[in-house]
N, C-alpha and C positions, 0 to 999 in steps of 0.2 A: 504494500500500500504506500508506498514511497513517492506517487503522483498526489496523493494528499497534502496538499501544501498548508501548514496553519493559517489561518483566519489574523488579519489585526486584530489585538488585544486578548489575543489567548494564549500572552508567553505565559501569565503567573499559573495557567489551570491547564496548560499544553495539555500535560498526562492525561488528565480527567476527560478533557476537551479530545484528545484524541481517543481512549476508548471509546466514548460516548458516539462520534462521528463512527467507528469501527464496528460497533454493534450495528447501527441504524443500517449501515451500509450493505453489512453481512446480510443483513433483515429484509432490505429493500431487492440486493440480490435473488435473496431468496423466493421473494415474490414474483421475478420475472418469467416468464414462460420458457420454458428449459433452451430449447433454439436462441433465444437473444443474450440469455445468462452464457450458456456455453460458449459464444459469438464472442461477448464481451471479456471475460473473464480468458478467453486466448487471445485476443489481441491486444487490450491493457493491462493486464495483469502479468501475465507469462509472457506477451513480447511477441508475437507467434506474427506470422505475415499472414495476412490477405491470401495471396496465391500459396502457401505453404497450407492453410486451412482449408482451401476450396480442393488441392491434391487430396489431401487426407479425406477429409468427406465426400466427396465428390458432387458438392454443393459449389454453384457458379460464386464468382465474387461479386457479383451485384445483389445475391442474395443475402449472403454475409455481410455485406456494405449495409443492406435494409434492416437488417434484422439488429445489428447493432443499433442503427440510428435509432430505432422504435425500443431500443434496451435504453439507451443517454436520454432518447424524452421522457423514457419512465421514470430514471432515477433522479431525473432533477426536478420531476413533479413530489417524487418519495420525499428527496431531501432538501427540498427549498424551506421549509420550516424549519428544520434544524439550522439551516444554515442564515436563516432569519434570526433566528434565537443566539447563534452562539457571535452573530455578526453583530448585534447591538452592543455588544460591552468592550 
């Protein structure tokens, strides 16, 4: 989770501030429909390419392109309140 960048004003509560952010994240993950999550979670997380993914599954890469995109507009409808909340202070 190292693209997690801290927030302004969450040096004194980082720690806190980051489990918190880690949990919701893992949560909203888990929420997504397994094809976007699996999508997501190889290419921002483990690094994986586009055409290295689309070999392996044998899924085109415009489908992997969509399927993420429809995973990032989920998670930033999951996490915009948190990120409401931990951005006010």
């Amino acid at each position: 989770m190292g693209r997690l960048a801290p927030f302004s004003g969450w040096r004194d509560r980082r720690p806190l501030t980051r489990s918190v952010l880690l949990e919701e994240l893992d949560a909203a993950l888990e929420d997504l429909p397994e094809e976007q999550r699996d999508v997501f979670v190889a290419h921002e997380i483990e690094g994986r390419r586009f055409r290295e993914l689309s070999e392996a599954t044998g899924v085109s890469v415009n489908t992997l392109l969509s399927r993420k995109r429809y995973a990032v507009l989920q998670l930033r409808r999951r996490l915009q309140a948190i990120y409401d909340e931990f951005g006010k202070n």
